[in-house]
Backbone as a ProteinNet text record, in pm:
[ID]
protein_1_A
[PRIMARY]
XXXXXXXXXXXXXXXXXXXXXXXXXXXXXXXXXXXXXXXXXXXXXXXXXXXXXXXXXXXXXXXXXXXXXXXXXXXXXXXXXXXXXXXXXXXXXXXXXXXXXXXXXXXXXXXXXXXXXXXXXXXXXXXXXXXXXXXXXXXXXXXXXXXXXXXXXXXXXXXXXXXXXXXXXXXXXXXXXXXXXXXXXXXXXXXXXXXXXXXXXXXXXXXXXXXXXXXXXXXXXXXXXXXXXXXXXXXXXXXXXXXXXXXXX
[TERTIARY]
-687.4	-736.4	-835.8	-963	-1072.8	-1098.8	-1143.6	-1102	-1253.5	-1348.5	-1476.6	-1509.6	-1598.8	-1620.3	-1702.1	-1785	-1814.8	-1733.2	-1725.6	-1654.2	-1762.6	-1745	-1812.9	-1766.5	-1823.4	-1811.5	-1732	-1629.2	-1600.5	-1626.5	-1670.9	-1736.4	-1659.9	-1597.1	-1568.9	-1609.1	-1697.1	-1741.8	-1652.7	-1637.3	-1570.3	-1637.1	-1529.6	-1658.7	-1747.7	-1729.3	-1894	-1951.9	-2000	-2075	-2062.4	-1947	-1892.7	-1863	-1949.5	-1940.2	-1795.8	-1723.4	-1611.4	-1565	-1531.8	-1511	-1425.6	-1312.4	-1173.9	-1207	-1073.9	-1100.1	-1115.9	-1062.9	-1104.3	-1157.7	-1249.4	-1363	-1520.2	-1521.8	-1615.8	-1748.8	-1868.7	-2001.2	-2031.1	-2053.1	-2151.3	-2053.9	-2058.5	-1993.7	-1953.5	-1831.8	-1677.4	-1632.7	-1586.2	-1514.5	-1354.9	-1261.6	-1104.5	-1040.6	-1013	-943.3	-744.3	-670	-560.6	-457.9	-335	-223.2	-316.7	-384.9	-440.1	-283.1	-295.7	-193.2	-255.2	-260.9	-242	-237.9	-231.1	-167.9	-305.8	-280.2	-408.2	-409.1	-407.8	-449.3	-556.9	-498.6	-607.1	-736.2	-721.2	-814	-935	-869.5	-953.1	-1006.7	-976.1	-1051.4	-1139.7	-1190.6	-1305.7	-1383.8	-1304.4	-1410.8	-1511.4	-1416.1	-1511.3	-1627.2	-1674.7	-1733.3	-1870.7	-1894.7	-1959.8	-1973.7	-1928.7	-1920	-2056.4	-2137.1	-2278.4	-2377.4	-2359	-2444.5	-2529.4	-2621.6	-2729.4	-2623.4	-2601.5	-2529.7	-2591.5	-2696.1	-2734.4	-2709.9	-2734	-2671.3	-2539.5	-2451.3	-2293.5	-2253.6	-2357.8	-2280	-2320.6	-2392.7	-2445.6	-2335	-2303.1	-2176.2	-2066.5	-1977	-1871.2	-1894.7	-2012	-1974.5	-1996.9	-2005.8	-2013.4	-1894.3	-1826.5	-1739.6	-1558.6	-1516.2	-1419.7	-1268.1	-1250.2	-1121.4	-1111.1	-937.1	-980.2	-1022.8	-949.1	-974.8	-1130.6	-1225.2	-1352.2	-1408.4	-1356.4	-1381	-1314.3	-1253	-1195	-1285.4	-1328.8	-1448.7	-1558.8	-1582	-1738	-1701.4	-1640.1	-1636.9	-1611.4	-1568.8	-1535.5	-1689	-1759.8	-1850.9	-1958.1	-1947.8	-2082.4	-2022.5	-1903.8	-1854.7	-1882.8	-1889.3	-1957	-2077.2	-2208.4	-2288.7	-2384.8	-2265	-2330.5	-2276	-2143	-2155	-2237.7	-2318.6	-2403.4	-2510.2	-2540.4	-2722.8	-2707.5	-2590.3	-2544.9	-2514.1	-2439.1	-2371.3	-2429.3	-2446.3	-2564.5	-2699.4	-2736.9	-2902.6	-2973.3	-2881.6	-2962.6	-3019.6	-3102.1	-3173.7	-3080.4	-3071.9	-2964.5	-2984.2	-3142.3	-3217.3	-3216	-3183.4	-3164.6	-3033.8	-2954.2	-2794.6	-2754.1	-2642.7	-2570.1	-2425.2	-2313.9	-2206.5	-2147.3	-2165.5	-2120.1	-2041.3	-1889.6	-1748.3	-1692.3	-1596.7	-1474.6	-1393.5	-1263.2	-1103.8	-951.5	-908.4	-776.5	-666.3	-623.8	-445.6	-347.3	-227.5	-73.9	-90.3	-24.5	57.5	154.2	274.1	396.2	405.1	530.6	567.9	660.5	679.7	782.5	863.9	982	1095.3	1150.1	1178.3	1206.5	1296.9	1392	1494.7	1491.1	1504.8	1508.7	1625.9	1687.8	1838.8	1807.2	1923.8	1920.9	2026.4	2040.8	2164	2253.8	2390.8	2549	2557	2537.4	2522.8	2418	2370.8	2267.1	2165.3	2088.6	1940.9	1839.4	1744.3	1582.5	1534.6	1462.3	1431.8	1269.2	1178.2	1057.5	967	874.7	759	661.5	602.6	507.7	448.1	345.7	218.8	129.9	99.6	-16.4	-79.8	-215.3	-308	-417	-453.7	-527.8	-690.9	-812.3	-907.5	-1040.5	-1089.9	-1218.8	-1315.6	-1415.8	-1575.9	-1670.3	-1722.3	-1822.9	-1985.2	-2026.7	-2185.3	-2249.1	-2350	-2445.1	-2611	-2722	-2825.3	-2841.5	-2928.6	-3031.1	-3065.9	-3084.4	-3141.2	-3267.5	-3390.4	-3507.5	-3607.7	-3543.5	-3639	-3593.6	-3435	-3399.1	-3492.4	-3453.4	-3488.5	-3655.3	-3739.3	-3859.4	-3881.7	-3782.5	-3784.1	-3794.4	-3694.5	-3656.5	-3821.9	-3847.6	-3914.4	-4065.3	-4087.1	-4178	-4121.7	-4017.9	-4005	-4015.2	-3989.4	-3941.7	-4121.4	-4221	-4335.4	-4405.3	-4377.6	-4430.8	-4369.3	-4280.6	-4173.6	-4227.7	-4333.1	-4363	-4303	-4124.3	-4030.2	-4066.3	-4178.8	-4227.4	-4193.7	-4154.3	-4116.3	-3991.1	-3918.9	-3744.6	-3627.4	-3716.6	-3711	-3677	-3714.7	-3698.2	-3825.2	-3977.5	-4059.8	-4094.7	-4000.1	-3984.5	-3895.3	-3793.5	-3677.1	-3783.2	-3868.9	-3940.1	-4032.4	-4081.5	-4209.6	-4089.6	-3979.9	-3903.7	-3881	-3819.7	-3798.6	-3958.5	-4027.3	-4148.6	-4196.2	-4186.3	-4206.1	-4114.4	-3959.3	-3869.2	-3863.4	-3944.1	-3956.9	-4085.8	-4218.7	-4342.3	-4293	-4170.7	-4187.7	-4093.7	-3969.4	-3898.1	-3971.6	-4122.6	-4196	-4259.5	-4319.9	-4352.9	-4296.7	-4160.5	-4073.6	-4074	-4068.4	-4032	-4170.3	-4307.2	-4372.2	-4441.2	-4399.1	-4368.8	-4310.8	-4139.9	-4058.6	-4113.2	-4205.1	-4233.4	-4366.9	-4375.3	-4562.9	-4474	-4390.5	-4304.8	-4280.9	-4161	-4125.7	-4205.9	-4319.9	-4453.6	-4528.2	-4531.6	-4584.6	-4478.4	-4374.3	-4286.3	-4255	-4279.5	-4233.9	-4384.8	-4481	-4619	-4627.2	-4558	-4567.7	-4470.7	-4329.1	-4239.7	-4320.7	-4424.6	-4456.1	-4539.4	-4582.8	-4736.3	-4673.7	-4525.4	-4462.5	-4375.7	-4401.7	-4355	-4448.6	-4580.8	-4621.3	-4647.5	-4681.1	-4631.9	-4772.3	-4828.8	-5004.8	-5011.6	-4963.6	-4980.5	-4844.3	-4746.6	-4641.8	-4716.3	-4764.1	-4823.6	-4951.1	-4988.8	-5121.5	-5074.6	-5000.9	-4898.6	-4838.4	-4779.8	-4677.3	-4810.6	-4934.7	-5038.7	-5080.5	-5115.8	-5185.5	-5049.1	-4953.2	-4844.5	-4814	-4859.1	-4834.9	-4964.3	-5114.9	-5241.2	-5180.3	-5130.8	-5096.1	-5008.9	-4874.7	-4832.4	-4876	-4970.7	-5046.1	-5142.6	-5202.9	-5300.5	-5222.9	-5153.5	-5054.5	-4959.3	-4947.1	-4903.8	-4991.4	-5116	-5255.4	-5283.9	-5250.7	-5301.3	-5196.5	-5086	-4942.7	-4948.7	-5009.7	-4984.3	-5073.9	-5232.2	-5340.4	-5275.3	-5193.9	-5141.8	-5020.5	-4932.6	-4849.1	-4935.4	-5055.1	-5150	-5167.3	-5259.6	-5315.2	-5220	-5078.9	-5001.3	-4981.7	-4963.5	-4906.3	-4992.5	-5156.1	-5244.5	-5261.5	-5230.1	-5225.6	-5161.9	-5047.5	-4903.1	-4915.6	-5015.7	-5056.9	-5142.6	-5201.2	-5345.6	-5308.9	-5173.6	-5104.4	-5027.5	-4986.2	-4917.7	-4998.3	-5112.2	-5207.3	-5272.5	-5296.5	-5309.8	-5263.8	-5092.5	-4979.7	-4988.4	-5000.9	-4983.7	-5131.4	-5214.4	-5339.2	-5286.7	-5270	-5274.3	-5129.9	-5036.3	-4912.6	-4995.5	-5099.2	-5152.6	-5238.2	-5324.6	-5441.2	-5291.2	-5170.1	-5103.7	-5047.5	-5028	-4959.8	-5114.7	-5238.6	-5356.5	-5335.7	-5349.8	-5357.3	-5268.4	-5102.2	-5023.5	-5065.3	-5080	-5162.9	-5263.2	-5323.9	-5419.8	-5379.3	-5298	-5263.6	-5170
-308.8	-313.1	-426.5	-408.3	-504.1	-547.6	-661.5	-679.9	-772	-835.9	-876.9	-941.2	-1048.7	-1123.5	-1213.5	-1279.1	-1412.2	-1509.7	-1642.8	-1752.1	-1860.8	-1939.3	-2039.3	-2156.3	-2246.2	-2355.3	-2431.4	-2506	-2669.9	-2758.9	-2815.9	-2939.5	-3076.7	-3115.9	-3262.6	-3325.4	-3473.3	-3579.9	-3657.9	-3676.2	-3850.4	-3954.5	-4058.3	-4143	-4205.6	-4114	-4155	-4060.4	-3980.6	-3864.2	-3740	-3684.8	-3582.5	-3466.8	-3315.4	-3249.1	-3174.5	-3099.3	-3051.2	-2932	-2819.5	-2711.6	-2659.1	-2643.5	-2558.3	-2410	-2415	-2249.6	-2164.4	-2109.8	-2042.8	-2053	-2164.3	-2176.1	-2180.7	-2159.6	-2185.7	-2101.6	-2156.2	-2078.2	-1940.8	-1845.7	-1720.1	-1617	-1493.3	-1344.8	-1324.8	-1250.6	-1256.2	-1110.2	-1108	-965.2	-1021	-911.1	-976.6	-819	-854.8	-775.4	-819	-749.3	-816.2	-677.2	-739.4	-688.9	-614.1	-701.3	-614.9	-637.2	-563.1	-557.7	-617.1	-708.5	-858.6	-935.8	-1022.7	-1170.1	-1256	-1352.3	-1475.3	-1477.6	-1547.5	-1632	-1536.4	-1379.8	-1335.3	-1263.9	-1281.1	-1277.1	-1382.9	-1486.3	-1636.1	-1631.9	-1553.6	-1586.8	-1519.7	-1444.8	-1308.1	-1402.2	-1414.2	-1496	-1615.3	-1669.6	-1792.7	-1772	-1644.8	-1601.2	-1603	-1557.4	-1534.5	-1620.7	-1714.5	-1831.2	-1884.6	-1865	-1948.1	-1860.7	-1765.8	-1664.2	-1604.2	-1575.8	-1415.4	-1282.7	-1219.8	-1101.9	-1011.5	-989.4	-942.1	-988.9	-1101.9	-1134.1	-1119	-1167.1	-1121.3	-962.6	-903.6	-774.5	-704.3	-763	-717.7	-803	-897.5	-988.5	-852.2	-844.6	-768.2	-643.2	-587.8	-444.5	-431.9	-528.5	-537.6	-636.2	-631.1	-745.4	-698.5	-682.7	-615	-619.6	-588.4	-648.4	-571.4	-465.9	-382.7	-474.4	-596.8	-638.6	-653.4	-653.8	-659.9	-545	-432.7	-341.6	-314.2	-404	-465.3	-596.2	-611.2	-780.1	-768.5	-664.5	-590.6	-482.7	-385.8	-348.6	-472.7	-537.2	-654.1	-726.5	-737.6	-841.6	-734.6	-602.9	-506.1	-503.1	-501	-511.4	-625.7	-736.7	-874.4	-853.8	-801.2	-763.6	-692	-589.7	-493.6	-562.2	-586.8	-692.8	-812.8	-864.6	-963.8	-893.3	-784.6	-677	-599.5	-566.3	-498.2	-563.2	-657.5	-727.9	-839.8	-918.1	-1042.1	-1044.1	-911.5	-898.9	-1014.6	-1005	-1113.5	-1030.3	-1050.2	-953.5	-990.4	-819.3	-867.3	-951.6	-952.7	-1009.1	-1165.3	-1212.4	-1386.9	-1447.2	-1345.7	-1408.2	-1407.6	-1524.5	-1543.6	-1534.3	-1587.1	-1589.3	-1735.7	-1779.5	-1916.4	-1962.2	-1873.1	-1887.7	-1780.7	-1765.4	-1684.3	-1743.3	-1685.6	-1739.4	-1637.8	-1662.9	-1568.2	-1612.7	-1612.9	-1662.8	-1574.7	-1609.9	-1518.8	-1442.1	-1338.9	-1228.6	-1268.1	-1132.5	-1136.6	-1062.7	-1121.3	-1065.3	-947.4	-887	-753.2	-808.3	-795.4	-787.1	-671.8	-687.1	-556.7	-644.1	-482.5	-533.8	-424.2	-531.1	-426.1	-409.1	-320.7	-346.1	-418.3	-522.5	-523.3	-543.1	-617.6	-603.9	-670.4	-548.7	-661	-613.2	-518.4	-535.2	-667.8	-704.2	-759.7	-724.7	-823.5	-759.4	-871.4	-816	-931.5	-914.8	-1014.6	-1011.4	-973.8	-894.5	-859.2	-885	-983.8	-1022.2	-955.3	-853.9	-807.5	-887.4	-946.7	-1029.9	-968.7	-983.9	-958.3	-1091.5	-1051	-1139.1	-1071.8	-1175.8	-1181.7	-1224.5	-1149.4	-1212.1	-1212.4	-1299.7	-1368.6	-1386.1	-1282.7	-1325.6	-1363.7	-1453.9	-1497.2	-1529.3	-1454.2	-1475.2	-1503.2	-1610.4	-1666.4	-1696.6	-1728.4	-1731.1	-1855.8	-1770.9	-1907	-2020.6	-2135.3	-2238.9	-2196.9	-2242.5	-2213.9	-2214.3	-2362.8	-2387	-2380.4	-2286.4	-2196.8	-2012.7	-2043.2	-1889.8	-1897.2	-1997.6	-1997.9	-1992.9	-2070.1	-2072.9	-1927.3	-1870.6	-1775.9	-1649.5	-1640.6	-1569.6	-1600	-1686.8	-1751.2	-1697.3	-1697.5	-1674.6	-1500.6	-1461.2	-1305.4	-1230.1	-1323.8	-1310.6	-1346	-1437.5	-1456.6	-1374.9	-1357.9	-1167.9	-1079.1	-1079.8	-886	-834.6	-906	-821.9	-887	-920	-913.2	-786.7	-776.6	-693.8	-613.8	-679.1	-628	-604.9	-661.8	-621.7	-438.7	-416.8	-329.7	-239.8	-370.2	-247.7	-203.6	-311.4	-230.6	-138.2	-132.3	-1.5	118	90.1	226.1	254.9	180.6	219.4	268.6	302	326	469.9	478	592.4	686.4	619.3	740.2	796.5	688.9	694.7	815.2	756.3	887.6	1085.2	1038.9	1187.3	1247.7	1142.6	1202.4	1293.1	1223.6	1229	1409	1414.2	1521.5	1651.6	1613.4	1751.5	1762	1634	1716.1	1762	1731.5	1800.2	1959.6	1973.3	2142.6	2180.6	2135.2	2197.4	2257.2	2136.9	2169.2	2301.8	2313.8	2416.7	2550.6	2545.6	2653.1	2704.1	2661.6	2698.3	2727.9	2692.9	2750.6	2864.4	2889.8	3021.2	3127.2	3079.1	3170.7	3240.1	3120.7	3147.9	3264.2	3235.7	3319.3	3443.7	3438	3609	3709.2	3615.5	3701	3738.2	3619.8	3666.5	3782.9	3784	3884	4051	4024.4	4165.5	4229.7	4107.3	4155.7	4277.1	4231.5	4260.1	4417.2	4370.3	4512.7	4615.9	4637.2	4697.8	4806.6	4915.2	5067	5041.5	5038.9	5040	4913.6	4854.9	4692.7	4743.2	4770.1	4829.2	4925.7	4982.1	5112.5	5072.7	4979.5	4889.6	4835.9	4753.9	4663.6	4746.8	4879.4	4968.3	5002.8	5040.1	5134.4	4958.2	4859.1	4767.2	4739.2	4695.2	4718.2	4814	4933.1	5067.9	5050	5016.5	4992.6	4908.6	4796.8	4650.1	4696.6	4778.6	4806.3	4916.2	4964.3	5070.1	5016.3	4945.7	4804.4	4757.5	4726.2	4685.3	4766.4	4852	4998.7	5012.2	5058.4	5085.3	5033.9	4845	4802.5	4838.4	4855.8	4862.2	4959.1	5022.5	5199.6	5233.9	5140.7	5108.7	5031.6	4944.9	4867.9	4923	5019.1	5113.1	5205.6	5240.7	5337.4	5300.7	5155	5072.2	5023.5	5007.6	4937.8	5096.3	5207.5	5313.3	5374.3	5345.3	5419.7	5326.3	5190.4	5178.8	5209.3	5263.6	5303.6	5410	5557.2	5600.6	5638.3	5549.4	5497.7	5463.6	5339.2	5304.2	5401.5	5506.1	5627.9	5753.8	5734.4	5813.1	5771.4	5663	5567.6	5541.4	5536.4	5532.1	5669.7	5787.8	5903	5971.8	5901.5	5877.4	5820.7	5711.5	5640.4	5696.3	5771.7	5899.8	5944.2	6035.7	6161.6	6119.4	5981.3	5905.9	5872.6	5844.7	5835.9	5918.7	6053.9	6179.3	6244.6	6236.1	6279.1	6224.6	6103.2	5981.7	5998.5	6070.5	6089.4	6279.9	6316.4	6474	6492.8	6401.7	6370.7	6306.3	6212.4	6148.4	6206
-8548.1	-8686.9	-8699.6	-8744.9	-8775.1	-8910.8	-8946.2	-9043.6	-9033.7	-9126.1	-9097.2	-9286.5	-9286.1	-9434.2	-9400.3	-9470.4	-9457.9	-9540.6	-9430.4	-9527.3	-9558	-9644	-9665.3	-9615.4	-9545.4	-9461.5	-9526.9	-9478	-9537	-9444.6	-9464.5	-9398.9	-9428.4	-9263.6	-9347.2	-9170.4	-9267.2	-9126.4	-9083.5	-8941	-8905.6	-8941.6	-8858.5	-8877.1	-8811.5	-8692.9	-8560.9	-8618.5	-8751	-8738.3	-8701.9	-8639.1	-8586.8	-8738.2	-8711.3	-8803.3	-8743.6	-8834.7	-8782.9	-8929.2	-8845.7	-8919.8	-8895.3	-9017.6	-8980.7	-8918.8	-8857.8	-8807.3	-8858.4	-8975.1	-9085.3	-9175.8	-9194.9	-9276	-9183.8	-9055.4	-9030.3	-9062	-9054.4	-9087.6	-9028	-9124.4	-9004.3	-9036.9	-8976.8	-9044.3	-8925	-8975.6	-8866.7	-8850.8	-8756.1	-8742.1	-8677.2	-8722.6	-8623.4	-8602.2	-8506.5	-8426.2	-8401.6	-8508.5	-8505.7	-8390.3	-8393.3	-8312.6	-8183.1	-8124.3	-7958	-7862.6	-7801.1	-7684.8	-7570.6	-7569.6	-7473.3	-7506.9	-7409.1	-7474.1	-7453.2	-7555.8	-7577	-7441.2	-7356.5	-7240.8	-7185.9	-7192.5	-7108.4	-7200.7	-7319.9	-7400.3	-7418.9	-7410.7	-7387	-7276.6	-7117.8	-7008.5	-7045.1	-7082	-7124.1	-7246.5	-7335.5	-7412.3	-7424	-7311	-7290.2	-7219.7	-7176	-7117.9	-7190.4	-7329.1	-7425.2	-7555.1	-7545.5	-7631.6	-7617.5	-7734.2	-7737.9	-7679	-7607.7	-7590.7	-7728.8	-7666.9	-7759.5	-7777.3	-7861.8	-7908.8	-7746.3	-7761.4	-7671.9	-7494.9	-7516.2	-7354.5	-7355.1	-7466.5	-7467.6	-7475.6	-7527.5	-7480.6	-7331.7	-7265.2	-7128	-7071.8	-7066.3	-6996.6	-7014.7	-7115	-7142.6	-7143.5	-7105.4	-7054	-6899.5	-6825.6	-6679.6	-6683.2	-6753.3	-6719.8	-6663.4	-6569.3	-6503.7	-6571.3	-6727.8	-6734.2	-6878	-6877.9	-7002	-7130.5	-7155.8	-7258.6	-7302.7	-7202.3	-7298.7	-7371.8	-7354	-7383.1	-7550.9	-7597	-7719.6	-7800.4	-7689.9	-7758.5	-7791.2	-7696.1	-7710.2	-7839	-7870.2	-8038.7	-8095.1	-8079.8	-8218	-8271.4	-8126.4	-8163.1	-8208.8	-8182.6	-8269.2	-8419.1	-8451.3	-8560	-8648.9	-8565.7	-8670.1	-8648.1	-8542.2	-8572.8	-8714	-8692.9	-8813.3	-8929	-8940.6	-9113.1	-9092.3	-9016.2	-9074.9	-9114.9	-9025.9	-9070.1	-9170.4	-9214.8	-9332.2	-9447.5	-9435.6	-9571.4	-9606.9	-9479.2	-9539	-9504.2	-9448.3	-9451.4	-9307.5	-9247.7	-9074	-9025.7	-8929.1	-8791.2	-8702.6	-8639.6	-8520.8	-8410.2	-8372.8	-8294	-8281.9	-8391.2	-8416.9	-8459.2	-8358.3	-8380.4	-8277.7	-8272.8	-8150.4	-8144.9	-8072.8	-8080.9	-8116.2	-8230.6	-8259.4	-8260.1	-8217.2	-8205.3	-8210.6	-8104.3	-8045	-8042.2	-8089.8	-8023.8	-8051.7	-7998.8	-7974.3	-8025.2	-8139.9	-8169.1	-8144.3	-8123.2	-8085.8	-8166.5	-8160.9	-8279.6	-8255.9	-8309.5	-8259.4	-8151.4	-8108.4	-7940.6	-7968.7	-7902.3	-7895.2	-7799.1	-7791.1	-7676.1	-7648.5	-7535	-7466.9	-7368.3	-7296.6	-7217.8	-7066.4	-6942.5	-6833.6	-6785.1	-6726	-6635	-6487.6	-6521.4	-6372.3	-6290.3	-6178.5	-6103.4	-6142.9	-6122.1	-6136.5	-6343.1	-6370.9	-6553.7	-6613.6	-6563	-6638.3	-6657	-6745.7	-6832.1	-6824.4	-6824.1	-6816.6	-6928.3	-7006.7	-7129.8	-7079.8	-7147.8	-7140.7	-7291.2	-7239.7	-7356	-7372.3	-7461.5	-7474.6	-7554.9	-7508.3	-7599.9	-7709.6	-7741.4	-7870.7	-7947.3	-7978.8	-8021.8	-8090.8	-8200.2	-8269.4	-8236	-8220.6	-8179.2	-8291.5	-8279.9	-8396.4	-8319.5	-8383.9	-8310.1	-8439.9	-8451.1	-8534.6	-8500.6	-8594.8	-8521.6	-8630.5	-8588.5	-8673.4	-8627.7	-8724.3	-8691.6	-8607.3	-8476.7	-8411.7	-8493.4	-8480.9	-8541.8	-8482.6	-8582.6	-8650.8	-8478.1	-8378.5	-8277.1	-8121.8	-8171.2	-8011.6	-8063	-8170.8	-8205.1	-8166.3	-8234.3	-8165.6	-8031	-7949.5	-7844.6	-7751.9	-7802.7	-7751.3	-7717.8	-7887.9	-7888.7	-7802	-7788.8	-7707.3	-7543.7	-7483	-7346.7	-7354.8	-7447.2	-7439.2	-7432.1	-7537.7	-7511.6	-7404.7	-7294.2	-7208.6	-7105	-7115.8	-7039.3	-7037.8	-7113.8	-7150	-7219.3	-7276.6	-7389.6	-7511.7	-7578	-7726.5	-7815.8	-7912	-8034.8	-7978.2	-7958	-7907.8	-7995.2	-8134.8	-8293.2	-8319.1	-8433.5	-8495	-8452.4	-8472.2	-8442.8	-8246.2	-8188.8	-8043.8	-8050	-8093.2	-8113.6	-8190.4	-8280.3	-8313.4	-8232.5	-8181	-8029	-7909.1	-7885.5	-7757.4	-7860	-7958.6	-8025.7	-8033.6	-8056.7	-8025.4	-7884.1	-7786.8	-7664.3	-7588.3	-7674.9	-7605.9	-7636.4	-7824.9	-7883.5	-7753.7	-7719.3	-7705.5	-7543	-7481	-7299	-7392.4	-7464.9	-7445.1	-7546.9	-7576.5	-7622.3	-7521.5	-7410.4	-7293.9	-7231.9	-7198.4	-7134	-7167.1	-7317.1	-7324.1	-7336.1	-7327.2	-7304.4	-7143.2	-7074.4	-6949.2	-6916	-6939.1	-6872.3	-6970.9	-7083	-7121.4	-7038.2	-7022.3	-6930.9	-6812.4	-6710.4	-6588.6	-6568.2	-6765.4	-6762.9	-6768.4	-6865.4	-6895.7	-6760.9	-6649.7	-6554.1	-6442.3	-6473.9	-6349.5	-6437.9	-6576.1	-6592.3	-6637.3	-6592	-6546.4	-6414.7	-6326.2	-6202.4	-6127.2	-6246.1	-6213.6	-6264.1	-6361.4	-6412.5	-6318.3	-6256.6	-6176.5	-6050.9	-5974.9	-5889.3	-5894.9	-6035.1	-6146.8	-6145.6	-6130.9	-6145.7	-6067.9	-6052.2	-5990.2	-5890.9	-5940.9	-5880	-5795.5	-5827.5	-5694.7	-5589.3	-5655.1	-5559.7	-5439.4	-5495.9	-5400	-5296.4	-5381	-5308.7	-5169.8	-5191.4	-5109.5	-4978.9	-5050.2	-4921.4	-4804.2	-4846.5	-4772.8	-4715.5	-4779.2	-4649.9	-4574	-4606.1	-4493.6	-4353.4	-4403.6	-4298.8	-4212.6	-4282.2	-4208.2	-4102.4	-4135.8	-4067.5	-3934	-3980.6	-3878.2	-3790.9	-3822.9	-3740.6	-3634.1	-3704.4	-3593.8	-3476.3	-3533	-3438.7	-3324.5	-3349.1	-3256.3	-3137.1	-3227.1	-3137.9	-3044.1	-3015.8	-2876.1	-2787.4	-2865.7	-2722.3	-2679.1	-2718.4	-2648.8	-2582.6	-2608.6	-2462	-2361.8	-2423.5	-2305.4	-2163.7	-2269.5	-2177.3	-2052.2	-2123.4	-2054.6	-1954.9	-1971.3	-1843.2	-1790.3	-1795.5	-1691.5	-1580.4	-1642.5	-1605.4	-1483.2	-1512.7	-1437.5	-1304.2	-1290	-1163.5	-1098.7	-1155.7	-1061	-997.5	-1079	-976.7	-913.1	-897.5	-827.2	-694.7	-707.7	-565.9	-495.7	-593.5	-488.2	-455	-455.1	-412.8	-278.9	-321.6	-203.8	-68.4	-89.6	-17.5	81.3	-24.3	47.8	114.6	95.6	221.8	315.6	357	454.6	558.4	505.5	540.7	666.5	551.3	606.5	762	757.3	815.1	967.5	931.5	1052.4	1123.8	1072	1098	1185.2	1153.6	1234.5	1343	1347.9	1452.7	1569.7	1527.1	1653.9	1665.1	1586.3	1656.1	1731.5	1729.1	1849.1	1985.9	1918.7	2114.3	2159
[MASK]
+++++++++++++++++++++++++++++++++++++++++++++++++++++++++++++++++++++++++++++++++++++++++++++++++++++++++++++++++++++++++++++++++++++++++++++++++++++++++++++++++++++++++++++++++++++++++++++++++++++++++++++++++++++++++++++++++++++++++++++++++++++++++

């Protein structure tokens, strides 16, 4: 359950100068996340993670960040996000994480069996978690915007989110104008294949083709055939030329 407001600061000084702000009064718009199922300790290792960060660098931390609970910190902190861009009118762009922290809930007990009739007492933890985000001061926020311009990431604002939104409409009308010119093209090329008169075109240079092709093999059978008996004509001369030869001697 989330629960989100702005409070108004109380402020009280020491006396070296030290500003100091109760926990529940501190500056900036809040979101809470009550009865989570874990316990503080391991809520606090995750958070300290993102303490003083950019909204934006904190939510790139906690969604690469290996542990279910961020996946609970990261809604909480879009949740104080949007009530500061909603309710008190900030840019999301010039807020940070000015404080996180985790208090107990209540615990659940539970009981295990164990050996011999006895029982183990079992703690289920729960906690309460607070993300608060507030504006950059006037000359990190300058700062900032100054490195993001010398980045190449200038207008990462509102009017870069509407230049990525046009950029993404312009690529997915080329897209369908693309796959429409494809289809256009393959069911002209299916008609062409369709047609009775190219069909018929097609069968007769085919039959030419394999007829060409017939024609030399069957000169070629010829000429292997006619020397063969050329040599047995031959053969049966030179018979006859030895059968004279012993009729004489």
């Amino acid at each position: 359950m989330a629960q989100s407001g702005t409070k108004i600061a109380a402020v009280r000084e020491t006396r070296k100068g030290a500003t100091i702000y109760k926990t529940n009064e501190r500056p900036g718009t809040r979101a809470e996340v009550r009865y989570v199922r874990v316990s503080a300790y391991k809520a606090r290792e995750v958070l300290d993670l993102v303490r003083g960060k950019h909204v934006n660098e904190a939510d790139e931390i906690l969604q690469f960040t290996e542990r279910d609970i961020s996946n609970v910190i990261r809604k909480g902190l879009a949740s104080a996000v949007a009530n500061a861009t909603n309710n008190d009118g900030q840019d999301p762009e010039a807020l940070f994480v000015s404080a996180c922290f985790a208090d107990e809930g209540p615990t659940l007990k539970r009981w295990r069996p164990r050996a011999r009739g006895r029982a183990t007492r079992i703690r289920k933890r729960t906690c309460h978690i607070t993300i608060i985000v507030s504006r950059l001061p006037e000359a990190q926020l300058k700062l900032r915007l100054e490195r993001e311009a010398a980045s190449g990431r200038a207008g990462a604002g509102a009017a870069g989110r509407a230049s990525r939104r046009a950029r993404v409409a312009e690529s997915k009308r080329a897209a369908k104008a693309e796959a429409a010119h494809d289809h256009d093209h393959d069911h002209d090329h299916d008609h062409e294949h369709e047609d009775p008169a190219v069909e018929a075109e097609v069968v007769e240079t085919t039959e030419a083709v394999e007829a060409e092709v017939e024609a030399p093999e069957v000169e070629a059978e010829a000429t292997e055939e006619a020397p063969v008996e050329e040599t047995d004509a031959a053969e049966g001369a030179d018979d006859a030329t030895e059968t004279d030869e012993k009729d004489e001697k």
